[in-house]
N, C-alpha and C positions, 0 to 999 in steps of 0.2 A: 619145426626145423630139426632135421638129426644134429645133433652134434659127435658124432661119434667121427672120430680119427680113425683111420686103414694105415696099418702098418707096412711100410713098403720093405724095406731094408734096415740091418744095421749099418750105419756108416764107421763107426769106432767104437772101440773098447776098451780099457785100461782097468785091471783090479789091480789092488793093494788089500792088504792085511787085513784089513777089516771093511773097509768098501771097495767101490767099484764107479768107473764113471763111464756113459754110454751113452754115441750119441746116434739117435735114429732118423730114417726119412718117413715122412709119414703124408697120407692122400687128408686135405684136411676136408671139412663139409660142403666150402665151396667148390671143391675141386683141386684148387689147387695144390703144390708140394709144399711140404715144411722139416723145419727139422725142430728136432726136440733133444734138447740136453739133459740128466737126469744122474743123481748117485743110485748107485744101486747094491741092495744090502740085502745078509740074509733072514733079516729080522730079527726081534729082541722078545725080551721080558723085562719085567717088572714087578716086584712082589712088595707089598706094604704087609711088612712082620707086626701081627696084633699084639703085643708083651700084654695086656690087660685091657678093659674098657677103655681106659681114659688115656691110654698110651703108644705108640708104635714105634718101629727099628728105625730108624734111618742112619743113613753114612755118609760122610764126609770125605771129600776127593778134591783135586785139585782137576780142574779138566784144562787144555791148554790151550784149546778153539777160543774159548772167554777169556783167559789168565785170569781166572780166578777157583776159589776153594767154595764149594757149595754143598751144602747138604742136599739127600736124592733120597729116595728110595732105594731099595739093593735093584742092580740089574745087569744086563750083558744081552750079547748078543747069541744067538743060535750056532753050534757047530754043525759041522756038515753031518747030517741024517739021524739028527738029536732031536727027540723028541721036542714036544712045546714044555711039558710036564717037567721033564728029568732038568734041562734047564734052568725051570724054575726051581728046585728042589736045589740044583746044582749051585745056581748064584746066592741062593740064603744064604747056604753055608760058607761057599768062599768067603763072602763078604761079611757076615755079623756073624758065625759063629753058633749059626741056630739051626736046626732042624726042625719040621711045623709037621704036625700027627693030621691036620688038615689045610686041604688049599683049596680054593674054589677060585674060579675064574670070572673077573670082573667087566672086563671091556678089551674089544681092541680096537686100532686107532689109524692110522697114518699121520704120524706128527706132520710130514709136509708133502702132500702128494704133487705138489707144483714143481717139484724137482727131485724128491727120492720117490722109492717103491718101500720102504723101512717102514714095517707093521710091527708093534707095539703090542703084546699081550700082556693085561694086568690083571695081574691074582692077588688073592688076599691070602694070608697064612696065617692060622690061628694053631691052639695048641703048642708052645713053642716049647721044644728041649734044647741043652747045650750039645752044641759040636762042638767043633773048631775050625775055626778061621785058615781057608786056603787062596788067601788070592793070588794071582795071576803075578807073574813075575815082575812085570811091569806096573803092578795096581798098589797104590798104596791108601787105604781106604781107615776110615778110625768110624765105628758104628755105636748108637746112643738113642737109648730112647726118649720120644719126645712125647708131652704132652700134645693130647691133640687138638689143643683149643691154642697154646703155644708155635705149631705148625701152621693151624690159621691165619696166626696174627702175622708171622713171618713172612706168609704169603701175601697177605693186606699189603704188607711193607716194602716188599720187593725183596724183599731178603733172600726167597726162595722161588729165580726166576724160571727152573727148569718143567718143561711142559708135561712129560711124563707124571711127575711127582704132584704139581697142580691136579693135573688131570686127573689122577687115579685116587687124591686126595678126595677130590668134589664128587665125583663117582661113587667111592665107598661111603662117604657122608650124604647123599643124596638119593639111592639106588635104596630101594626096599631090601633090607637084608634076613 
């Protein structure tokens, strides 16, 4: 059986700052019509800053979707016709302060393709020098290295329920490096 959907038409549009919402007509595999709702983003990154073997950056945010304060990995999303690289290179520093002599790219993702198109690239950063901290006007971010048997356990615990940061966690600890 195909399951492939035929895009018919957009029906609506709506962006905002940082997403977008869109909603399409689509031919589905029986034939008949459907619609499909969906955020729509330019995509992000993600970088897990190495400080030493046994440790990594992370940063701490308040985000306002959950009302709550979480630790993350550094990340953001893509400007328009910014590389994947520069990006990444760009959010270390805004956020922790650090500049990495190397980055290597570890996965990418769709946190939820049931309702956004938001692709996730995560890299690793090793080699770390000091910058300095430029975040976003609106970002108020405090960055701290964790141990990373400490990140685990947080994760076991729920502590640390954000998907990227899981994800890129178990990746770099699971992935032949």
């Amino acid at each position: 059986m195909n399951l492939q959907e035929k895009f018919i038409r957009k029906v609506s549009e709506k962006n905002g700052r940082a997403v977008g919402f869109r909603i399409d007509e689509v031919r589905l595999p029986n034939g008949k019509r459907g619609i499909r709702e969906y955020l729509t983003h330019p995509s992000a990154v993600a970088v897990i800053p190495i400080v030493d073997r046994k440790r990594i950056l992370m940063v701490r945010q308040y985000r306002h979707p959950v009302r709550e304060i979480t630790w993350e990995i550094p990340a953001g999303k893509l400007d328009p016709n910014e590389s994947i690289l520069t990006c990444v290179r760009r959010e270390l520093e805004e956020e922790t302060g650090f500049k990495a002599r190397v980055y290597k790219k570890l996965i990418s993702f769709w946190p939820t393709p049931a309702f956004s198109n938001e692709v996730i690239h995560i890299f690793v950063a090793k080699n770390l020098t000091k910058g300095r901290t430029n975040p976003d006007e609106d970002e108020f971010v405090k960055a701290k290295a964790w141990p990373l048997e400490e990140v685990f356990s947080l994760i076991r615990r729920g502590k640390i329920k954000d998907s990227k940061t899981i994800i890129a966690i178990l990746a770099y600890t699971s992935f032949p490096r």
